[in-house]
C-alpha positions as a Markdown table, in Angstrom:
| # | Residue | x | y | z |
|---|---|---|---|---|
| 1 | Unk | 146.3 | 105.1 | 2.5 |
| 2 | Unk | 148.3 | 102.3 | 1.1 |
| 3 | Unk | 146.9 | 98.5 | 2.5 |
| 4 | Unk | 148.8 | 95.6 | 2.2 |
| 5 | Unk | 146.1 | 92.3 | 2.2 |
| 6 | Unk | 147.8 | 88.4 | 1.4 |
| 7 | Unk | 144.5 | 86.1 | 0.9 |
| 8 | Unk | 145.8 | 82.6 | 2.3 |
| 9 | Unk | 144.2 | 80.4 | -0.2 |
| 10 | Unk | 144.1 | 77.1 | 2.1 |
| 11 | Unk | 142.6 | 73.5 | 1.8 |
| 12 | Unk | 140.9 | 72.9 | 5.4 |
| 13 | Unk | 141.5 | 69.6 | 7.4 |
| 14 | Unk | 137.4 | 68.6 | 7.2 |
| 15 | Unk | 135.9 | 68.8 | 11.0 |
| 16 | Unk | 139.5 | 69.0 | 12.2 |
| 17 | Unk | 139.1 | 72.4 | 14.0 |
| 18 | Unk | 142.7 | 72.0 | 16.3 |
| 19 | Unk | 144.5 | 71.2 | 12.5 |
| 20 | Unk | 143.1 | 73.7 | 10.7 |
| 21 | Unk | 144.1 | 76.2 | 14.0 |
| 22 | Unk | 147.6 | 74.8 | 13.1 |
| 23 | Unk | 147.6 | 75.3 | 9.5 |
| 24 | Unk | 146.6 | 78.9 | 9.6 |
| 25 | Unk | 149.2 | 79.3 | 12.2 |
| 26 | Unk | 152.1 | 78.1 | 9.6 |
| 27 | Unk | 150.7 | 81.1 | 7.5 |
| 28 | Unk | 151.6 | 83.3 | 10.3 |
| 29 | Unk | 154.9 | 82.1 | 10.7 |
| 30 | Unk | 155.4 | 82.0 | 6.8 |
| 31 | Unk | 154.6 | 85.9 | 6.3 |
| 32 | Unk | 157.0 | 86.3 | 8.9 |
| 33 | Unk | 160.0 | 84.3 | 7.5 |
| 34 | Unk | 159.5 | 85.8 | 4.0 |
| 35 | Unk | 159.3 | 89.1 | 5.3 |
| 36 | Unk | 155.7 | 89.8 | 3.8 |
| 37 | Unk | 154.3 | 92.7 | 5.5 |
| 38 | Unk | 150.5 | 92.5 | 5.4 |
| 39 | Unk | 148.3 | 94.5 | 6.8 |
| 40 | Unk | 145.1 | 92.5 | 6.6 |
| 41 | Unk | 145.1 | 88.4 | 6.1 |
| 42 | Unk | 142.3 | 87.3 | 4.4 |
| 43 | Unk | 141.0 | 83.3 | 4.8 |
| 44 | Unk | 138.8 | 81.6 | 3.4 |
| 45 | Unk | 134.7 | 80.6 | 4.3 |
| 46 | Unk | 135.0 | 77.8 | 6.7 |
| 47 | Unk | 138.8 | 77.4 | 6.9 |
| 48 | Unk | 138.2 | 76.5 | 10.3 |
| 49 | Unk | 136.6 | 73.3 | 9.2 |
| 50 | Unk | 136.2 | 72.7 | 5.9 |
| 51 | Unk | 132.7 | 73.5 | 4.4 |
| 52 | Unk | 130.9 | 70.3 | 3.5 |
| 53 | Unk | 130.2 | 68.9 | 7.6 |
| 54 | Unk | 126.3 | 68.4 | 7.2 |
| 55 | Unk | 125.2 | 67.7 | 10.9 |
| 56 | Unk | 128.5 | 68.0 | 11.9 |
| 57 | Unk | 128.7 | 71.6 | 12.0 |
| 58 | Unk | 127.9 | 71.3 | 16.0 |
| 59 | Unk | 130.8 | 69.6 | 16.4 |
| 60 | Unk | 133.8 | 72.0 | 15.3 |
| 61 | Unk | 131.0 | 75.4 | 15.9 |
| 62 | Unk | 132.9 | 77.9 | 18.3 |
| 63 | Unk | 131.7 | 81.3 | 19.6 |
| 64 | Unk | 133.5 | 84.7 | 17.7 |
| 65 | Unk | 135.2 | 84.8 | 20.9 |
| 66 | Unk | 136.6 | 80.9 | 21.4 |
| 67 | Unk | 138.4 | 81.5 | 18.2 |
| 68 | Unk | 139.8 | 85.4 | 18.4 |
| 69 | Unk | 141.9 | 83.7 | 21.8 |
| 70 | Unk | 142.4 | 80.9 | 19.6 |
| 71 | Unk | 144.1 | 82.9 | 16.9 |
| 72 | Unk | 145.9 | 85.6 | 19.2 |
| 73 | Unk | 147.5 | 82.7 | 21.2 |
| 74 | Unk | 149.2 | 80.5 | 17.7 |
| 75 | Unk | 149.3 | 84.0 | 16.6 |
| 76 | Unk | 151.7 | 85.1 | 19.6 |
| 77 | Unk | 153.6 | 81.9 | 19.8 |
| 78 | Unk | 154.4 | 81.9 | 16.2 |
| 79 | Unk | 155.4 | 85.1 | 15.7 |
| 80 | Unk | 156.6 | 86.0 | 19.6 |
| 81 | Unk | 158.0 | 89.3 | 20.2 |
| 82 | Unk | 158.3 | 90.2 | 16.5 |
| 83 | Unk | 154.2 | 89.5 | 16.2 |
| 84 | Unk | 153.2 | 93.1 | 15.1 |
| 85 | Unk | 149.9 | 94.5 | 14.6 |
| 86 | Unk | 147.8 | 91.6 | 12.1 |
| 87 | Unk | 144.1 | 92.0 | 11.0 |
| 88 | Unk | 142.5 | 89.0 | 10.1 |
| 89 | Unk | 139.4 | 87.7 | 8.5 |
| 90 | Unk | 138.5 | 84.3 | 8.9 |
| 91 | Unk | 135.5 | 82.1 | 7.8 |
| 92 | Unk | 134.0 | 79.4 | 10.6 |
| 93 | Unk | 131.1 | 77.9 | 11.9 |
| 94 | Unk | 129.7 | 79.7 | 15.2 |
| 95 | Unk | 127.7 | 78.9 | 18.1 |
| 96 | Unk | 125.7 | 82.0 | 19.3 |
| 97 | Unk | 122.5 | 81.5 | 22.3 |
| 98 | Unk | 121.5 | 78.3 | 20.6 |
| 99 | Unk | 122.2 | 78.7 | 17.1 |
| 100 | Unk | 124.5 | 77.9 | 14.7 |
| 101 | Unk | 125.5 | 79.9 | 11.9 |
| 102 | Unk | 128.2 | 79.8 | 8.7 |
| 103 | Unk | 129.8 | 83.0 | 9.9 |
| 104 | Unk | 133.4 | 85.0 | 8.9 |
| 105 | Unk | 135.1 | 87.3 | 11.6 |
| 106 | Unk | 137.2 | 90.5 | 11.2 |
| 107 | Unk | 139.9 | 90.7 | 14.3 |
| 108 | Unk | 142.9 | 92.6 | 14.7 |
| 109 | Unk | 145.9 | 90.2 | 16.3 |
| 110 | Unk | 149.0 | 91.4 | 18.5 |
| 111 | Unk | 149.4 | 93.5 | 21.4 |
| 112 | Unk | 146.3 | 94.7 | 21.7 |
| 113 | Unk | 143.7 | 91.8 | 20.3 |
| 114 | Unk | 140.5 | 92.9 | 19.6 |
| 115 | Unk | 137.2 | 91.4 | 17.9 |
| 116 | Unk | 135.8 | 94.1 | 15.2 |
| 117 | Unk | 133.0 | 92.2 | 13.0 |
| 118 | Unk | 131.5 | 89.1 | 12.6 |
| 119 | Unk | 129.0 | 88.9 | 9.6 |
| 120 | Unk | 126.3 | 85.8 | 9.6 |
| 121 | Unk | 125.9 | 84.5 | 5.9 |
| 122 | Unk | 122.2 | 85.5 | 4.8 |
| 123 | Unk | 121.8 | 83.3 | 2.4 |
| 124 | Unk | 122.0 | 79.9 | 2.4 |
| 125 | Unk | 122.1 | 77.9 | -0.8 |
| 126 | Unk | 119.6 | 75.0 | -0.9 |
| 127 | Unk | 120.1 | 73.7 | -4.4 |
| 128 | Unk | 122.7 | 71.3 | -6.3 |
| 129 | Unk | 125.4 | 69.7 | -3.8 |
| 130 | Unk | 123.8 | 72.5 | -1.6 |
| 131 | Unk | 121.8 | 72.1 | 1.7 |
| 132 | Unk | 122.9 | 74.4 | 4.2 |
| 133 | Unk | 119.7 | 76.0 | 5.6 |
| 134 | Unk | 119.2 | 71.9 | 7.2 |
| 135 | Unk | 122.1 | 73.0 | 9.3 |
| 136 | Unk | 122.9 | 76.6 | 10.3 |
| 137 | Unk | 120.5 | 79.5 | 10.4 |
| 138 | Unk | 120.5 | 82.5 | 8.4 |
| 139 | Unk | 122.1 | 85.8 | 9.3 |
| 140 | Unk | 119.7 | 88.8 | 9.2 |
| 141 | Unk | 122.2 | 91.7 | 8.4 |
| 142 | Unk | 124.9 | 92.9 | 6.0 |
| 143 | Unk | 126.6 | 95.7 | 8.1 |
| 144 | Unk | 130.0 | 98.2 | 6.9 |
| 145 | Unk | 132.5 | 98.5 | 10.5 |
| 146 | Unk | 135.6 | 100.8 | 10.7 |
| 147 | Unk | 139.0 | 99.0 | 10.7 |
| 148 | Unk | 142.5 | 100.2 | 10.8 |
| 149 | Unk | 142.1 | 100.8 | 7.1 |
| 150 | Unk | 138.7 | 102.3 | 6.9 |
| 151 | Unk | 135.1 | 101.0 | 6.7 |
| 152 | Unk | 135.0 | 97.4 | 5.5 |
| 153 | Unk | 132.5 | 94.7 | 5.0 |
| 154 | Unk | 132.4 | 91.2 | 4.3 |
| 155 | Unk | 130.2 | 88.5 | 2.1 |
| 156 | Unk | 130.4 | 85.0 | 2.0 |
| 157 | Unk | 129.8 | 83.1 | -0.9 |
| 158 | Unk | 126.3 | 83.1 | -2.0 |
| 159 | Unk | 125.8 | 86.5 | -0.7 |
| 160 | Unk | 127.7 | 87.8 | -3.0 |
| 161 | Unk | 125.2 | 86.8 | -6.1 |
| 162 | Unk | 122.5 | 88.6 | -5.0 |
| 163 | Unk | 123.7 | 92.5 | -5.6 |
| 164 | Unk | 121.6 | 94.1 | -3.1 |
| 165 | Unk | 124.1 | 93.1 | -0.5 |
| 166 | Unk | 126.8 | 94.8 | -2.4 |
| 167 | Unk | 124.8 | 97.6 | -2.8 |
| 168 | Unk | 123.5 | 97.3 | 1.5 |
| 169 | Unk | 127.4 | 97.0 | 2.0 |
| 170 | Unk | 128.6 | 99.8 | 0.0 |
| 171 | Unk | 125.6 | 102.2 | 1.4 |
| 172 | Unk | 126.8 | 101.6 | 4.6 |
| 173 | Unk | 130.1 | 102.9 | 3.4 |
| 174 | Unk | 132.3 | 100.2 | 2.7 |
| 175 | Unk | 135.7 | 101.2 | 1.1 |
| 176 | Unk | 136.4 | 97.4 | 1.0 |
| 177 | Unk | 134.2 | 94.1 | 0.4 |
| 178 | Unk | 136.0 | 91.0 | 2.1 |
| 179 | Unk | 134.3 | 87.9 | -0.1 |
| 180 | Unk | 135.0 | 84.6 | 1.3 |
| 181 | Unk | 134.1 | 81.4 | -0.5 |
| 182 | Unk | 134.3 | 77.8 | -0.3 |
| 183 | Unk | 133.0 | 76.7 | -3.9 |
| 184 | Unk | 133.1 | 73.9 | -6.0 |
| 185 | Unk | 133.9 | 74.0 | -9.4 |
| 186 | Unk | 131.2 | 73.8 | -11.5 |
| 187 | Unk | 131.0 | 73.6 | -15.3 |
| 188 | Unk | 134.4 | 72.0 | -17.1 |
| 189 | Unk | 133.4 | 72.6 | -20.6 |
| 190 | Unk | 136.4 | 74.5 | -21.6 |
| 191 | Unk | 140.0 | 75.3 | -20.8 |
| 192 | Unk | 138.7 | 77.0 | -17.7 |
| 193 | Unk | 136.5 | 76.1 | -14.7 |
| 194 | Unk | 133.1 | 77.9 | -15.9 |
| 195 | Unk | 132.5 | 78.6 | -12.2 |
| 196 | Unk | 135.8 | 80.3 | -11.6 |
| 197 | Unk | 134.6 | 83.0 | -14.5 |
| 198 | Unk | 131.1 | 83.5 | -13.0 |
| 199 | Unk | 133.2 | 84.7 | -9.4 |
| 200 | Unk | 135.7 | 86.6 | -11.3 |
| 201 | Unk | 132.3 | 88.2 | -13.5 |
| 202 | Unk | 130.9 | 88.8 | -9.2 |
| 203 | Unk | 133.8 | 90.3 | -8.2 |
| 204 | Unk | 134.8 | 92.6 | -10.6 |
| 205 | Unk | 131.2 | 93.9 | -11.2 |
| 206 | Unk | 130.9 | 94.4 | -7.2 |
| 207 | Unk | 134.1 | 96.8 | -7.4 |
| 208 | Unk | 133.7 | 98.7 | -10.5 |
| 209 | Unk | 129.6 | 99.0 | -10.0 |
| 210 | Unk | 130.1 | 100.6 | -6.2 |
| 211 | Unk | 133.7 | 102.4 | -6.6 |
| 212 | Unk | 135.4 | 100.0 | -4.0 |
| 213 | Unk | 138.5 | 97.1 | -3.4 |
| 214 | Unk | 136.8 | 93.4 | -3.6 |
| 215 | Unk | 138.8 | 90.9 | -2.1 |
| 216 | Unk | 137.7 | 87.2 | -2.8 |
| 217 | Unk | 139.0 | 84.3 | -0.6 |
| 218 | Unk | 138.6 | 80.6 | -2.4 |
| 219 | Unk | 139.3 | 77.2 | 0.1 |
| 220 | Unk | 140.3 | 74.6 | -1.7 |
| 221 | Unk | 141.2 | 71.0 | -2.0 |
| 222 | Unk | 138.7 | 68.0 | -2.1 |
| 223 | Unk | 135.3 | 67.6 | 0.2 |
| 224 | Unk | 133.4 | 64.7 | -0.5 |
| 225 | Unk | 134.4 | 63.9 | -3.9 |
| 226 | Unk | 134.2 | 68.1 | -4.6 |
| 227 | Unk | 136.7 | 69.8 | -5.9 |
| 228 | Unk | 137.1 | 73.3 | -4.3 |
| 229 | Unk | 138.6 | 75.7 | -6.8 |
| 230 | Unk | 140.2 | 78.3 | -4.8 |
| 231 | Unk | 140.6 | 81.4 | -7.3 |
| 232 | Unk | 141.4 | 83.5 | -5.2 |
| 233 | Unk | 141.8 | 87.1 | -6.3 |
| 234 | Unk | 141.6 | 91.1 | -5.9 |
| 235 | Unk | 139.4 | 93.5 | -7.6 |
| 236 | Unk | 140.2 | 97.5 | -8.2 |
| 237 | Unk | 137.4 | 100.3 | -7.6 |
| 238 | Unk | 137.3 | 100.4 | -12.0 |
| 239 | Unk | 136.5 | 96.8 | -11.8 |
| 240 | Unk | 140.0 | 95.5 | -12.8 |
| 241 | Unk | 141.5 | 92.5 | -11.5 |
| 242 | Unk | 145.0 | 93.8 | -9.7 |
| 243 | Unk | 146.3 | 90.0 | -8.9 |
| 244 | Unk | 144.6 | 86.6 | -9.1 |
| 245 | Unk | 146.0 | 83.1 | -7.9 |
C-alpha cells in the first residue's frame, strides 16, 4: 500500500491556541488548492501552542477531544463538500483528570471523524533551555494503534533519543513512527546546525535499525530568543532519507 504523508512544517503563534487553530486550517485549505492528495498530515510537537509556555501550559491545555471537534470543524469549513477522508497528527498540550501533559494525537478528519491515538511524551527533558517536568507530567506508555494505513506509532522529541522506545514501538508492530519535535538548534560550528545532523543520525537509525518509515515533524520560528530549526524530513525502512525540507 502506497501512503501519501505532507509534514506541515509550521512556526506556532506562542499561547495563541485560536491562531494556531487558524494556521493549521490554511494548511487544509492549501493541500486542497494545489491539489496535493495526502493521506496522512503530519504537525509538529506543540503546534497548538508553541512549545516554550512554562506555567502557561494551563492556559492553551485542551482535552484529545476539545481539539479533534476543533480540527473536524476548520477542517469542514475549509475544505466543505470536497473535505475527503484526512488523518492527522498533531502535537498539543492536554488536560486529562487533573493533569497536564505534552501530548500528540492521531485523528482521522471528514465524514466520519474519529480519535485513534494520543501518545503522552515519556520523557521530559530537564537540562539546558529545558524544564518541562516543572510543568506537565510524564506519559507512562509507548503504544503501536492501527490506522487506515496500518499500525502506527508516534514519539515526540526526546523520546526519540532513548532507543528503547523505538524498539517498545516497533515490537508493538509499528509499520510507521510519527516523530514530532519542537527543537532548538543547538551547535553552529559549521555550515550546518550540529543539532539538525544528530535528528537526521535519530531518524534514520530508527528506520533502518527496526525495518520501518520514520517521519519527523520540526516547528519552527523563534521562542524566547530560540531558534527552532524545523528539519523536517522522511526516513525509508533501509535507513535512507526519501525527502527532507
Amino acid at each position: 500500500m502506497v501512503v501519501n504523508v505532507a509534514v506541515a512544517q509550521v512556526r506556532a503563534e506562542k499561547g495563541d491556541y485560536a491562531a494556531n487553530l487558524r494556521s493549521i486550517g490554511d494548511v487544509f485549505e492549501q493541500l486542497m488548492d494545489e491539489g496535493i492528495s495526502a493521506d496522512v498530515l503530519v504537525f509538529p510537537e506543540t503546534a497548538m501552542s508553541g512549545y516554550f509556555l512554562e506555567g502557561g501550559v494551563v492556559e492553551v491545555a485542551k482535552t484529545a477531544d476539545e481539539l479533534l471537534s476543533d480540527l473536524q470543524r476548520e477542517y469542514t469549513q475549509r475544505c466543505k463538500a470536497n473535505a475527503p477522508e484526512l488523518d492527522v497528527v498533531v502535537g498539543f498540550y492536554e488536560v486529562l483528570d487533573g493533569k497536564h501533559y505534552n501530548s500528540c494525537l492521531y485523528c482521522t478528519l471528514g465524514p466520519s471523524p474519529k480519535l485513534l491515538h494520543v501518545h503522552r511524551k515519556v520523557f521530559l527533558p530537564t537540562y539546558g533551555v529545558f524544564d518541562e517536568e516543572r510543568f506537565v507530567s510524564r506519559g507512562v506508555r509507548i503504544d503501536a494503534f492501527q490506522t487506515r494505513f496500518g499500525k502506527a506509532a508516534i514519539l515526540i522529541c526526546e523520546d526519540a533519543w532513548h532507543s528503547l522506545c523505538g524498539t517498545i514501538a516497533a515490537l508493538k508492530g509499528a509499520q510507521i513512527i510519527y516523530i514530532v519535535s519542537a527543537a532548538p538548534g543547538r551547535g553552529f560550528r559549521g555550515p550546518e546546525v550540529d543539532s539538525v545532523r544528530w535528528w537526521r543520525n535519530v531518524v534514520t537509525s530508527i528506520a533502518g535499525e527496526h525495518n520501518g518509515f520514520v517521519v519527523y515533524a520540526g516547528l519552527t520560528g523563534f521562542e524566547g530568543g530560540k531558534g527552532l530549526t524545523g528539519a523536517s524530513m522522511i526516513a525509508s525502512p533501509s535507513g535512507e532519507l526519501i525527502a527532507e525540507a
